[in-house]
N, CA, C and O atoms as a printed pandas DataFrame, in Angstrom:
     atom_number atom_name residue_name chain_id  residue_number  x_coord  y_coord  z_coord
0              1         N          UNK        A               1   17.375    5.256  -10.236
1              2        CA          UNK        A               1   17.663    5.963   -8.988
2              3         C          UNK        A               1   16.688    7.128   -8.856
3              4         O          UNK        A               1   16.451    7.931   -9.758
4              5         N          UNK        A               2   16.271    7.136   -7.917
5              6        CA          UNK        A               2   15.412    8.581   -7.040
6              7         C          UNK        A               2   15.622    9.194   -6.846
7              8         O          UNK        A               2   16.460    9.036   -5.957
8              9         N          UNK        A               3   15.399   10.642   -7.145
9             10        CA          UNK        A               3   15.467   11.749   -6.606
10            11         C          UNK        A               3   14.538   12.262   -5.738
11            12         O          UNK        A               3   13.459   12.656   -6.180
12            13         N          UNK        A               4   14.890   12.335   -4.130
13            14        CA          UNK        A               4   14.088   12.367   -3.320
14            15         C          UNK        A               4   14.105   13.685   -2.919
15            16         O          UNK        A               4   15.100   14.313   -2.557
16            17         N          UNK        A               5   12.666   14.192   -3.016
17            18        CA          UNK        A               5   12.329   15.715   -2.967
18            19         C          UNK        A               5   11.796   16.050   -1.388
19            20         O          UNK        A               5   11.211   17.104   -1.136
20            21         N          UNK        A               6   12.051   15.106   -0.444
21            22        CA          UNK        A               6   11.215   14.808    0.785
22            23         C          UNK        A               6   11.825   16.350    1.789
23            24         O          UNK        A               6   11.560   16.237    2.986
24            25         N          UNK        A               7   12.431   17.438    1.474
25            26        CA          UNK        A               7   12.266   18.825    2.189
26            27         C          UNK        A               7   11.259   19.327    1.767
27            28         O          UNK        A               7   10.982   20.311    2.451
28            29         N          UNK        A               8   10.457   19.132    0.867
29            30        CA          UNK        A               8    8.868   19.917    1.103
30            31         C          UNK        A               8    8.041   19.225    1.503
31            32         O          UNK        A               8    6.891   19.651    1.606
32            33         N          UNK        A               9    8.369   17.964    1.845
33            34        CA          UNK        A               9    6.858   17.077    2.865
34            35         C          UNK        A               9    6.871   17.559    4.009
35            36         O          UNK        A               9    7.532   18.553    4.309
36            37         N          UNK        A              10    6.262   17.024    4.664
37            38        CA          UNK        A              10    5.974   17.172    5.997
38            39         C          UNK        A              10    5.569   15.885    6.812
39            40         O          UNK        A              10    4.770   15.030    6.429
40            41         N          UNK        A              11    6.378   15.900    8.208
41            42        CA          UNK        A              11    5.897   14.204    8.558
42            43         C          UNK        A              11    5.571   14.763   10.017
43            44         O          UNK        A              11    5.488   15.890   10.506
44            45         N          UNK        A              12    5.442   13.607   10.435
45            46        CA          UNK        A              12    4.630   13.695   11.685
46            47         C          UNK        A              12    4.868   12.405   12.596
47            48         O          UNK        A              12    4.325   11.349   12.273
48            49         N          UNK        A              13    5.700   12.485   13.764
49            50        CA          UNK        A              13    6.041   11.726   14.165
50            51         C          UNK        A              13    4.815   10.280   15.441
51            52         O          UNK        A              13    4.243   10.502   16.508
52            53         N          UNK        A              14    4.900    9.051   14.656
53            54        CA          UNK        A              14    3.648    8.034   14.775
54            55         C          UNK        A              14    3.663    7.160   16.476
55            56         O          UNK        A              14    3.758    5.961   16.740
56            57         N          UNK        A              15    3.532    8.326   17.339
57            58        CA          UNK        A              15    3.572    7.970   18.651
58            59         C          UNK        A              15    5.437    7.089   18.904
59            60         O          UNK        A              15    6.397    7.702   18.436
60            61         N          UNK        A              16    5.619    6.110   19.429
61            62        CA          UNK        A              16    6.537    5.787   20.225
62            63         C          UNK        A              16    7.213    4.894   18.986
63            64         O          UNK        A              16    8.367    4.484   19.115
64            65         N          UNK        A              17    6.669    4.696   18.135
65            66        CA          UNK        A              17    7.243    3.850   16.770
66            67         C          UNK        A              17    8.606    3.985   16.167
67            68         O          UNK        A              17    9.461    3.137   15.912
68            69         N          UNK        A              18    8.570    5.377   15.995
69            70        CA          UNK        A              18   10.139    5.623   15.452
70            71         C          UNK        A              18    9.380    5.735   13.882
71            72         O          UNK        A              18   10.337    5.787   13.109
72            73         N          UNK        A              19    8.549    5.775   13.351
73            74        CA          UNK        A              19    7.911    6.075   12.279
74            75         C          UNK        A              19    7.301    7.469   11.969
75            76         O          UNK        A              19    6.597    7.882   12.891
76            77         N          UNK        A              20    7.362    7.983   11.301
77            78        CA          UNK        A              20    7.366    9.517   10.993
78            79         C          UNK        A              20    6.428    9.219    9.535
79            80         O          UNK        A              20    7.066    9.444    8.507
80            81         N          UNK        A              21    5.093    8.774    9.349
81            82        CA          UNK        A              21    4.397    9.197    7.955
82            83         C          UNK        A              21    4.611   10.852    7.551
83            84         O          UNK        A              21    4.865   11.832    8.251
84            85         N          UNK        A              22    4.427   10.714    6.356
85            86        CA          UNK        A              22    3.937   12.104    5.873
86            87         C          UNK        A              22    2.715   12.612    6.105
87            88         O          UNK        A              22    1.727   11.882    6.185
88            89         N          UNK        A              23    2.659   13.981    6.241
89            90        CA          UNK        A              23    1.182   14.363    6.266
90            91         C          UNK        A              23    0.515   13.993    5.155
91            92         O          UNK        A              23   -0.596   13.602    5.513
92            93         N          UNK        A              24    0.677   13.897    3.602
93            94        CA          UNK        A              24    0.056   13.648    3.218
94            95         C          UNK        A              24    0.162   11.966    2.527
95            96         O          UNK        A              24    1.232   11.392    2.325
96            97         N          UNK        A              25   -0.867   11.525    2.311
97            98        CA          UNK        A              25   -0.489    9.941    1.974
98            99         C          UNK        A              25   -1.573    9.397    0.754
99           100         O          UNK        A              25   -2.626    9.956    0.443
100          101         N          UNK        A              26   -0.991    8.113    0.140
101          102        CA          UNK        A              26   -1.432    7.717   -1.091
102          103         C          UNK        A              26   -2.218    6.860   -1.383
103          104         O          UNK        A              26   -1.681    5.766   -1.554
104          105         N          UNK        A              27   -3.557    6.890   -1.552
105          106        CA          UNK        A              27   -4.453    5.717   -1.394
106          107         C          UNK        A              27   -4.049    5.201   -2.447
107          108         O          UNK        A              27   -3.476    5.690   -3.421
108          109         N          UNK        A              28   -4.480    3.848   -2.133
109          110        CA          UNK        A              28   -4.350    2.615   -3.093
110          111         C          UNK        A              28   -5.373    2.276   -3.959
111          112         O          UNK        A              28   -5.266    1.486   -4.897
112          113         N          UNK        A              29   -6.801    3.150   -3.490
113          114        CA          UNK        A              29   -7.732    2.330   -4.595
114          115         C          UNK        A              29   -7.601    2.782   -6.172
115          116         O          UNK        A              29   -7.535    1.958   -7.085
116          117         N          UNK        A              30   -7.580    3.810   -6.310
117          118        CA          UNK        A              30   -7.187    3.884   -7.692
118          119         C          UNK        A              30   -6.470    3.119   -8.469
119          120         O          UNK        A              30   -6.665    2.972   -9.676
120          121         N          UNK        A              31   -5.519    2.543   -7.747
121          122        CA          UNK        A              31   -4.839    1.239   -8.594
122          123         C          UNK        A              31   -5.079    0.183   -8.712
123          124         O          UNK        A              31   -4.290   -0.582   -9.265
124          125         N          UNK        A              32   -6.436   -0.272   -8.155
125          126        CA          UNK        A              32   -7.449   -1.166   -8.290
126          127         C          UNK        A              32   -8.742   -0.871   -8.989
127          128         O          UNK        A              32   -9.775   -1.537   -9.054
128          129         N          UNK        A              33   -8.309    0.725   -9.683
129          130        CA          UNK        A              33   -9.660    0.524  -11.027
130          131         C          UNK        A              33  -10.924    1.568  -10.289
131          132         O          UNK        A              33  -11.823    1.937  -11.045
132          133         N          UNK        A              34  -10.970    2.088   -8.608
133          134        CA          UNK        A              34  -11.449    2.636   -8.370
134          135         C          UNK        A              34  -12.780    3.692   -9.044
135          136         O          UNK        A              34  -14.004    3.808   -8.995
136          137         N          UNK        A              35  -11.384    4.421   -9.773
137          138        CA          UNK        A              35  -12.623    5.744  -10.366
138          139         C          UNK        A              35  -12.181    5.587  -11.921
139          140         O          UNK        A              35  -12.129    6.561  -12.672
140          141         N          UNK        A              36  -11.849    4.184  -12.352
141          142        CA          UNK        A              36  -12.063    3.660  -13.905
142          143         C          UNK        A              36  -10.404    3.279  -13.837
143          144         O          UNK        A              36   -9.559    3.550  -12.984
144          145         N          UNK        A              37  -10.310    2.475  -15.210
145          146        CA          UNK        A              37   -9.497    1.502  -15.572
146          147         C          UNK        A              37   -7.685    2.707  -16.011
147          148         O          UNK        A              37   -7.568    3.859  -16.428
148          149         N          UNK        A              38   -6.953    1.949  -15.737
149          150        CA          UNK        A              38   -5.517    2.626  -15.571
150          151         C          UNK        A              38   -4.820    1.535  -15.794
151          152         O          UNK        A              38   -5.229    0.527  -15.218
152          153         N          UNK        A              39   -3.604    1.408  -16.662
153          154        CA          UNK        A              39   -2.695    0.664  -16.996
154          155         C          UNK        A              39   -1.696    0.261  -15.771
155          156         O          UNK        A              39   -1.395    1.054  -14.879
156          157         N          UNK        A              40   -1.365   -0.682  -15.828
157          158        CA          UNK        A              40   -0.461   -0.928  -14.456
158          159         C          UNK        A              40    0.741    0.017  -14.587
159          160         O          UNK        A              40    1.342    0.494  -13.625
160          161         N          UNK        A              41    0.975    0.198  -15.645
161          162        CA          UNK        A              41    2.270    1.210  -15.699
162          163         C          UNK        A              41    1.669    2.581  -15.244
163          164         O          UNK        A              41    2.508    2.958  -14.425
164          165         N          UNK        A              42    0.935    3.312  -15.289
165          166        CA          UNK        A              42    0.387    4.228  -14.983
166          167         C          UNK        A              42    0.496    3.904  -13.652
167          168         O          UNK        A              42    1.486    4.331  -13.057
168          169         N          UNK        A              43   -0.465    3.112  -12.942
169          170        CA          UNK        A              43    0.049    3.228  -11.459
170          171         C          UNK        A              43    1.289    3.493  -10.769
171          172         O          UNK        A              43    1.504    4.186   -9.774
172          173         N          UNK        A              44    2.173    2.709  -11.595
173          174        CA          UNK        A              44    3.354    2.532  -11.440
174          175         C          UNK        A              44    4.110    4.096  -11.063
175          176         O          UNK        A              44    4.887    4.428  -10.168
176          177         N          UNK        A              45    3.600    4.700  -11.976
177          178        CA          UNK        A              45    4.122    5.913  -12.274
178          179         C          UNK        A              45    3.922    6.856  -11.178
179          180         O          UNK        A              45    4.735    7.591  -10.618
180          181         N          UNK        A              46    2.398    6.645  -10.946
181          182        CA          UNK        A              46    1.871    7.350  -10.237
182          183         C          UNK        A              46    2.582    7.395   -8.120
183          184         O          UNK        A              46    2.759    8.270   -7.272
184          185         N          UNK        A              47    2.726    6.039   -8.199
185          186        CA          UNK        A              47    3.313    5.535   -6.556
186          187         C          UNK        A              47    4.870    6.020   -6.791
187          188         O          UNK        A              47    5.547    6.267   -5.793
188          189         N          UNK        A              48    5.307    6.126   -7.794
189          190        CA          UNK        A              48    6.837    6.761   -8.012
190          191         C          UNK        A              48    6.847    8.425   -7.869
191          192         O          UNK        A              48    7.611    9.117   -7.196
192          193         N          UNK        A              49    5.675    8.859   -8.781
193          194        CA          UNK        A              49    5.611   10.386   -8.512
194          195         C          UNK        A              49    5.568   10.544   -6.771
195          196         O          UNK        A              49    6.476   11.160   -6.213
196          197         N          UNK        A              50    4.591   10.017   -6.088
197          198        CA          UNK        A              50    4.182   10.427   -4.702
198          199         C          UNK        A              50    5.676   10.400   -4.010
199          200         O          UNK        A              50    6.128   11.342   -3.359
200          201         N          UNK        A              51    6.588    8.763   -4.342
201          202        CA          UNK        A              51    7.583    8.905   -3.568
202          203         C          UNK        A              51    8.303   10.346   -3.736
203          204         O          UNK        A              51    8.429   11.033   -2.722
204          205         N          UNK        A              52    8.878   10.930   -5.235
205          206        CA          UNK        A              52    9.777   11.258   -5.549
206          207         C          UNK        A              52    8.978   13.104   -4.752
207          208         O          UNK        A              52    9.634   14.135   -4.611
208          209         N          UNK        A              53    7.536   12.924   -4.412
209          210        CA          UNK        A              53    7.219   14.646   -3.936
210          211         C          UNK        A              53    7.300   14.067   -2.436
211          212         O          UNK        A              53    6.625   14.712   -1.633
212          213         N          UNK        A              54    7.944   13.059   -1.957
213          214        CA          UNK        A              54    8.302   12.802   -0.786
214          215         C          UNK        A              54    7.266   12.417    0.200
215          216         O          UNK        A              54    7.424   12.603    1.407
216          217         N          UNK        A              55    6.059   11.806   -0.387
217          218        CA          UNK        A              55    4.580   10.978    0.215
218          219         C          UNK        A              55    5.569    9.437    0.326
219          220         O          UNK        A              55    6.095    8.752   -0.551
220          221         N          UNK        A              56    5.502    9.278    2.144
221          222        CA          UNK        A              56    6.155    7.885    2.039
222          223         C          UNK        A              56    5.293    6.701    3.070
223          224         O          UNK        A              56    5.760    5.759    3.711
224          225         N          UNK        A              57    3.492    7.299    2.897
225          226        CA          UNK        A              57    2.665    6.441    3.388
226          227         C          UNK        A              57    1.750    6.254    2.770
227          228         O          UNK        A              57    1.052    7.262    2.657
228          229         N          UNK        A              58    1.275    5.130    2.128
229          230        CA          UNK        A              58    0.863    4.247    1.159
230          231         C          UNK        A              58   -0.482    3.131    2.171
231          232         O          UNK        A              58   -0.561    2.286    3.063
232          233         N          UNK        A              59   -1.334    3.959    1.171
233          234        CA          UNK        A              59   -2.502    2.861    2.344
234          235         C          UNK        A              59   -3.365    1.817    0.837
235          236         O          UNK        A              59   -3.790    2.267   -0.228
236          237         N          UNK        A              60   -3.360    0.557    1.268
237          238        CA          UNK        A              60   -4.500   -0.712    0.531
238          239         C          UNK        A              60   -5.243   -1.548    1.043
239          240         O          UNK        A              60   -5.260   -1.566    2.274
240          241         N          UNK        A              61   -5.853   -2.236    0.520
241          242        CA          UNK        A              61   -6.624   -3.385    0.806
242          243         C          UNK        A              61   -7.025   -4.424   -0.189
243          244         O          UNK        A              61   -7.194   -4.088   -1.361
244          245         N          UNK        A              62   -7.125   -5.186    0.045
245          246        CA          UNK        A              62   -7.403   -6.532   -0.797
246          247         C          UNK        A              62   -8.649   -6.114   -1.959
247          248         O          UNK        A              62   -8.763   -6.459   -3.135
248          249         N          UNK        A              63   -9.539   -5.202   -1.076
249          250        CA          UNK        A              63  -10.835   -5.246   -1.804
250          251         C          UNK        A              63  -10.348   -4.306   -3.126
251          252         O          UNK        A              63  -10.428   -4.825   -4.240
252          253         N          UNK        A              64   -9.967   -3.260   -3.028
253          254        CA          UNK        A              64   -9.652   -2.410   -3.832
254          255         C          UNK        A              64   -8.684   -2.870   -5.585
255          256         O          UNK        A              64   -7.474   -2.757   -5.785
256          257         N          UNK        A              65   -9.669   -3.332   -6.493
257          258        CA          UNK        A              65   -9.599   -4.015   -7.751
258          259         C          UNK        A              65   -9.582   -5.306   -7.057
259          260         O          UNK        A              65   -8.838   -5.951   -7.796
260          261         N          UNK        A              66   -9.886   -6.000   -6.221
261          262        CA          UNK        A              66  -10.041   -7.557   -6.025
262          263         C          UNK        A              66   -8.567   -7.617   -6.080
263          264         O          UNK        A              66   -8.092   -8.247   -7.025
264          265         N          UNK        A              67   -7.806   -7.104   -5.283
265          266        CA          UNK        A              67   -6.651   -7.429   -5.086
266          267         C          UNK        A              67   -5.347   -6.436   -5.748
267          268         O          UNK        A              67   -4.191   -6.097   -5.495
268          269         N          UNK        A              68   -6.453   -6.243   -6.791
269          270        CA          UNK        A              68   -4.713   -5.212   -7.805
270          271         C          UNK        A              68   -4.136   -4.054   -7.499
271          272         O          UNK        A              68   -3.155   -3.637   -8.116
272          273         N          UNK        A              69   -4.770   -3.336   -6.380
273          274        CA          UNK        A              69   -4.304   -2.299   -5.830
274          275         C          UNK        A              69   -3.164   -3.296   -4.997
275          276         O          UNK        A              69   -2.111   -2.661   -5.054
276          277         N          UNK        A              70   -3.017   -4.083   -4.539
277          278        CA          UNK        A              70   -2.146   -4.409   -3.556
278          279         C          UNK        A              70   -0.845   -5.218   -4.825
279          280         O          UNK        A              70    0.347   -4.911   -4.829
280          281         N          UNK        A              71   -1.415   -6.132   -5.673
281          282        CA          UNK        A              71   -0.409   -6.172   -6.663
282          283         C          UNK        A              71    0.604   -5.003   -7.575
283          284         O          UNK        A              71    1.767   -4.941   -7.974
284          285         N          UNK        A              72   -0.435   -4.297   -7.603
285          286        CA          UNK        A              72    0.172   -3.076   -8.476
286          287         C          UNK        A              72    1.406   -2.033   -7.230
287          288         O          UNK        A              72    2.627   -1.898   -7.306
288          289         N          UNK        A              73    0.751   -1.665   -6.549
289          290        CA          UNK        A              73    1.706   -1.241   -5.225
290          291         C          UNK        A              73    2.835   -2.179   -5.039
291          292         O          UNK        A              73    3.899   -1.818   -4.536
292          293         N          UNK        A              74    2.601   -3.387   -5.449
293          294        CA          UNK        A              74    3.879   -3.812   -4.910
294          295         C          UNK        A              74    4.931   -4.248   -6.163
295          296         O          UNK        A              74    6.058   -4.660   -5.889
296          297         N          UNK        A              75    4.645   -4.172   -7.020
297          298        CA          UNK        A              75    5.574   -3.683   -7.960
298          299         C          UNK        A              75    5.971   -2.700   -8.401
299          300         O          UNK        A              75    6.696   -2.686   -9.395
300          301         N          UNK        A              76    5.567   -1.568   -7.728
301          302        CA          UNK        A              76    5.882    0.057   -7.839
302          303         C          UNK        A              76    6.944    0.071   -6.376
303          304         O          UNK        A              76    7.718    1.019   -6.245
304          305         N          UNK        A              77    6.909   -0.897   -5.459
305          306        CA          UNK        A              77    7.613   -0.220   -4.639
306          307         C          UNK        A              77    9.125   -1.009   -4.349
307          308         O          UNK        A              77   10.086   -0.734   -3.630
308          309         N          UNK        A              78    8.777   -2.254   -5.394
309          310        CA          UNK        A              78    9.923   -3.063   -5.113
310          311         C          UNK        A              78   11.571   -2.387   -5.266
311          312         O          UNK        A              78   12.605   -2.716   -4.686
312          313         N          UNK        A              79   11.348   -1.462   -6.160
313          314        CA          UNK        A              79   12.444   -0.656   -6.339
314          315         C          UNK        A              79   12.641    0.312   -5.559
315          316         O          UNK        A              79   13.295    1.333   -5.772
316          317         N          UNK        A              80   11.991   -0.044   -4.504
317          318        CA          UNK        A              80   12.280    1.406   -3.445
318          319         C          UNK        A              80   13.041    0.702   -1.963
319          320         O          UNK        A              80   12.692   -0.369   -1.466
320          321         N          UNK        A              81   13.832    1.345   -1.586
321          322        CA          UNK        A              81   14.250    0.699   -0.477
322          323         C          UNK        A              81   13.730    0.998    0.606
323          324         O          UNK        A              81   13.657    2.170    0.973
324          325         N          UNK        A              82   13.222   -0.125    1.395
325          326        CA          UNK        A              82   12.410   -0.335    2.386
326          327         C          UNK        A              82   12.200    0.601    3.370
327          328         O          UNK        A              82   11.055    0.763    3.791
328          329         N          UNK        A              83   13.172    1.281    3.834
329          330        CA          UNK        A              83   13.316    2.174    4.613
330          331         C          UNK        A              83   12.674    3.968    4.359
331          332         O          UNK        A              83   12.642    4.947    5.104
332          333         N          UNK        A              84   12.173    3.693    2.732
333          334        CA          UNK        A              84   11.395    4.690    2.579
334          335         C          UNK        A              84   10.101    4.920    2.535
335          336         O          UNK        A              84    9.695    6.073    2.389
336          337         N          UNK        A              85    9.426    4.087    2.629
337          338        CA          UNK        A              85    8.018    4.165    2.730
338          339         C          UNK        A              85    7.235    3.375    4.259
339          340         O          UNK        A              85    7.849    3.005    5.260
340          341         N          UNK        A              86    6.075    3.309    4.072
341          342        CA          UNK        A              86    4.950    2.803    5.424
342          343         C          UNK        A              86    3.759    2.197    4.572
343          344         O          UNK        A              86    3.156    2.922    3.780
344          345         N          UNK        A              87    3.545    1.352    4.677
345          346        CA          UNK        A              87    2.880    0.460    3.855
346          347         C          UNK        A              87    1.261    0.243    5.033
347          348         O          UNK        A              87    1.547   -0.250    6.124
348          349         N          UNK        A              88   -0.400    0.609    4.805
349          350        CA          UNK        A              88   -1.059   -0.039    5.648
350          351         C          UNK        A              88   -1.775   -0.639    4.677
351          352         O          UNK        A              88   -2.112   -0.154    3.597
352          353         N          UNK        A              89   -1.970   -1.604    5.062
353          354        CA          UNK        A              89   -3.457   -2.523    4.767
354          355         C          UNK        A              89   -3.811   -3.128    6.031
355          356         O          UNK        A              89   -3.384   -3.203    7.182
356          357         N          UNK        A              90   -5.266   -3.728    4.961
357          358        CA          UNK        A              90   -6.232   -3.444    6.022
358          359         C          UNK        A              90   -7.163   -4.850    6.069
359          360         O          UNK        A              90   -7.327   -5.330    4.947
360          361         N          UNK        A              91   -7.774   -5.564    7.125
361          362        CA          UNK        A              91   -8.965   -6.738    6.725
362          363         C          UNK        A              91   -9.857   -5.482    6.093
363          364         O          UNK        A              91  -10.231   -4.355    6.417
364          365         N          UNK        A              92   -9.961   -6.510    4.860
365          366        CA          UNK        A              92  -11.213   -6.070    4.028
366          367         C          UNK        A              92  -11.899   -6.882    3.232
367          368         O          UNK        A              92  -11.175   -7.792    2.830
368          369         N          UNK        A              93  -13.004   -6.942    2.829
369          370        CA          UNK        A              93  -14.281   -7.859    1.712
370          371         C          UNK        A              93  -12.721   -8.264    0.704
371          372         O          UNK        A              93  -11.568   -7.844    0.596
372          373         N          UNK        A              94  -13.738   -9.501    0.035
373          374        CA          UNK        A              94  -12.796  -10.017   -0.730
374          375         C          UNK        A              94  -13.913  -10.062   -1.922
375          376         O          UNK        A              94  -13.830  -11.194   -2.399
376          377         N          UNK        A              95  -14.557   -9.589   -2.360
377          378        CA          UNK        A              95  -15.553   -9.204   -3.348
378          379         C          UNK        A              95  -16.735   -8.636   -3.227
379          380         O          UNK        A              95  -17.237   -8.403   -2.127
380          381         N          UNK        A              96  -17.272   -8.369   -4.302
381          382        CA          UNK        A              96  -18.668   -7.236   -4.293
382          383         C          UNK        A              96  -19.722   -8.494   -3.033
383          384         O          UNK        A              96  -20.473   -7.740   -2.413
384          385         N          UNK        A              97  -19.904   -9.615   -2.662
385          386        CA          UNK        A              97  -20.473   -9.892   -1.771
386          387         C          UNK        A              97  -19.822  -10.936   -0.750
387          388         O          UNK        A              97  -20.448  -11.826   -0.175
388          389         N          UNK        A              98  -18.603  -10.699   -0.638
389          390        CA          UNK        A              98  -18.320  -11.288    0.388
390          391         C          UNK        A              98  -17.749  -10.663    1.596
391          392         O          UNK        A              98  -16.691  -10.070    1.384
392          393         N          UNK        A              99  -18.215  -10.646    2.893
393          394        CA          UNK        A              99  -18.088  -10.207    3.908
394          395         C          UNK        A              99  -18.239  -10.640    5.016
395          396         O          UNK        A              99  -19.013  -10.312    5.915
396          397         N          UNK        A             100  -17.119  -11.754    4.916
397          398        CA          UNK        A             100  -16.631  -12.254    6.193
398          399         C          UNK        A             100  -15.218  -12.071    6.888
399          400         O          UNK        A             100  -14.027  -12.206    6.604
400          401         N          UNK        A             101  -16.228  -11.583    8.251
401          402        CA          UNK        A             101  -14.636  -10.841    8.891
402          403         C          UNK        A             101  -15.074  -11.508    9.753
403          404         O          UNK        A             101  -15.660  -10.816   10.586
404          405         N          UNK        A             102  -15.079  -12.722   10.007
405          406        CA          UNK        A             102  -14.701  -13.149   11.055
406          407         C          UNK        A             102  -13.583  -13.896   11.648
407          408         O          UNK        A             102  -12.877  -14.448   10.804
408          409         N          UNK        A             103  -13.270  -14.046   12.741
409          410        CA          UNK        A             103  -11.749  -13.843   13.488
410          411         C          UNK        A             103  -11.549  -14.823   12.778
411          412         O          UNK        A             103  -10.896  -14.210   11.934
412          413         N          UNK        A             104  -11.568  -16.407   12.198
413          414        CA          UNK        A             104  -10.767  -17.243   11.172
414          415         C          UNK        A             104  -10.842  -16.747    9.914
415          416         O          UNK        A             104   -9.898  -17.075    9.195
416          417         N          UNK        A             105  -11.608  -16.108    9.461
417          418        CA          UNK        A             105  -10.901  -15.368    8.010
418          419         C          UNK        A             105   -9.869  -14.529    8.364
419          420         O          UNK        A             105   -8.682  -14.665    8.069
420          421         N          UNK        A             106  -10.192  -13.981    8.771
421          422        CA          UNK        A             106   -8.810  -12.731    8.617
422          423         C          UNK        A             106   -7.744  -13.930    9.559
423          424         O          UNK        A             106   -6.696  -14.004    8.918
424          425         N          UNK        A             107   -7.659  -14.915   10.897
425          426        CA          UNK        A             107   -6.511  -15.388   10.696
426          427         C          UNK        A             107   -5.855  -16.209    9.699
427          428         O          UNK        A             107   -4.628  -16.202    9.611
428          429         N          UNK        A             108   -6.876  -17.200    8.637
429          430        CA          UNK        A             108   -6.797  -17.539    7.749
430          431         C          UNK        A             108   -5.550  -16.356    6.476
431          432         O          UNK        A             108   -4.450  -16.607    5.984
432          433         N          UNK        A             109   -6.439  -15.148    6.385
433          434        CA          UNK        A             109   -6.137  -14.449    5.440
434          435         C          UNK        A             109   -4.111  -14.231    5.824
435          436         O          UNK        A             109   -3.168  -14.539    5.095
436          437         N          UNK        A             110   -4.102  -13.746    6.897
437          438        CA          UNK        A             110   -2.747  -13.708    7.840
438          439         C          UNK        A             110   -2.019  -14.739    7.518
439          440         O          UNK        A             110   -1.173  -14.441    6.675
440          441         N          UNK        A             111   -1.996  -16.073    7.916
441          442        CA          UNK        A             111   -1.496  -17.279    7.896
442          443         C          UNK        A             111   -1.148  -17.431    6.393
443          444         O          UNK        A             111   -0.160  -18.158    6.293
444          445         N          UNK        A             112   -1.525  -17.080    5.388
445          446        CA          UNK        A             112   -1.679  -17.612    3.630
446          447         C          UNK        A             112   -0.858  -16.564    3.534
447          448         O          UNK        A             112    0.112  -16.851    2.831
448          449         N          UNK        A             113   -0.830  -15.327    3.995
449          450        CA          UNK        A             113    0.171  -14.224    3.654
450          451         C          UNK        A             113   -0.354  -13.789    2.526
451          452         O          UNK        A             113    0.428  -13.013    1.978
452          453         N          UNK        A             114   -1.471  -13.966    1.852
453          454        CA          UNK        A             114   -1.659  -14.014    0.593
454          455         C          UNK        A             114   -1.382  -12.290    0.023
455          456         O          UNK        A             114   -0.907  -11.982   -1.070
456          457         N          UNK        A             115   -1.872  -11.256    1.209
457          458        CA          UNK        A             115   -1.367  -10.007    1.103
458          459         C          UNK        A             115    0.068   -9.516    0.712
459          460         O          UNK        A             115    0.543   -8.713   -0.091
460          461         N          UNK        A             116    0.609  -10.529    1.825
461          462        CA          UNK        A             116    2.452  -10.071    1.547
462          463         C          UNK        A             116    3.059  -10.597    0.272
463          464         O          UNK        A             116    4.057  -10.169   -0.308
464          465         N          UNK        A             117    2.204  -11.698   -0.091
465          466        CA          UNK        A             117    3.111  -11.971   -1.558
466          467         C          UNK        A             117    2.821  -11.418   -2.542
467          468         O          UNK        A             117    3.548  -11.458   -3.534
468          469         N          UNK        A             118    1.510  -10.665   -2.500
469          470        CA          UNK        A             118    1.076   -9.499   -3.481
470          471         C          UNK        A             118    2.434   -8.562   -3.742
471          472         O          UNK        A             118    3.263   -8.405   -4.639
472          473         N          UNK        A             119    2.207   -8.140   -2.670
473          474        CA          UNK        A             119    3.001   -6.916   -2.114
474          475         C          UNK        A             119    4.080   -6.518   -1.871
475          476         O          UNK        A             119    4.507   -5.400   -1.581
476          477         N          UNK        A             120    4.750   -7.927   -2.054
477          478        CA          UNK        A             120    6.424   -8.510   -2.244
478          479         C          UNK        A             120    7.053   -7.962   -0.633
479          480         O          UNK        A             120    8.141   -7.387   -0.573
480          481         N          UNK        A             121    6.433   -8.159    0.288
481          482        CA          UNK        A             121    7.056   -8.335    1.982
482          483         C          UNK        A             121    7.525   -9.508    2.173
483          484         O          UNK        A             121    7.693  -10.369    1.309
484          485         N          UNK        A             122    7.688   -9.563    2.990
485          486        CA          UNK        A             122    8.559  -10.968    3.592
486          487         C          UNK        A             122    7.701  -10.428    5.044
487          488         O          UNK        A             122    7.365  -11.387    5.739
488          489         N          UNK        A             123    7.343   -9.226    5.542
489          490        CA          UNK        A             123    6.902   -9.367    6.726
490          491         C          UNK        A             123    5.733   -8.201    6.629
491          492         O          UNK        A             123    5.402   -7.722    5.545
492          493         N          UNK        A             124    5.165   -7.812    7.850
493          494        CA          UNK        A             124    4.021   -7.054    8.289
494          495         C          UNK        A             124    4.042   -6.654   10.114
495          496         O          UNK        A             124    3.827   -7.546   10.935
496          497         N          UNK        A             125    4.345   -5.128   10.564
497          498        CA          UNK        A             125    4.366   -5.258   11.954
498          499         C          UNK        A             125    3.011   -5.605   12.601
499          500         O          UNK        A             125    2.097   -4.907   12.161
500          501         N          UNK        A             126    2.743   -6.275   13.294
501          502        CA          UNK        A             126    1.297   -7.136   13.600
502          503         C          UNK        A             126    0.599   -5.979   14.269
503          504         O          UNK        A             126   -0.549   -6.113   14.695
């Protein structure tokens, strides 16, 4: 169980959404190895600290560790109930040389969900 410290964040309400991010928010590349190698538990730790100082917007992408930022995030957040966080990702490279964004990859990428099952969603607001 959490102890949610979210009276010293600060949010900011996300136009007509009904979504309120925090001002401040948690990149994902580091948990893809970014600025050097980190144990998945360490990440782990790390996406739990942000919740518990009341950071409840969480940004990834595929590219970021070839995927493990989006694996690792989503086993840090499975224990969180849905209603506390904002999850973005993003079309992005799917390795050091691949860079195709074009409109059937990324619907491809969409269709396979291959993001959401990382990430343990069942959905994504389009």
């Amino acid at each position: 169980e959490f102890c949610y410290h979210i009276h010293y964040m600060k949010y900011r309400s996300l136009g007509s959404t009904g979504l309120s991010p925090s001002i401040l928010g948690f990149g994902g590349s580091p948990l893809g190895g970014a600025f050097g190698e980190q144990t998945e538990n360490t990440g782990i730790d790390a996406v739990h600290a942000a919740i518990k100082a009341g950071i409840n917007y969480f940004d990834t992408a595929p590219f970021y560790g070839l995927t493990r930022s989006e694996t690792v995030l989503g086993k840090a957040l499975a224990s969180i109930p849905r209603d506390r966080y904002i999850l973005a990702t993003k079309v992005s490279r799917y390795g050091e040389d691949v860079f195709d964004f074009t409109a059937g990859n990324i619907v491809s990428e969409r269709e396979s969900q291959t993001t959401t099952s990382r990430i343990s969603l069942s959905f994504f607001l389009p």
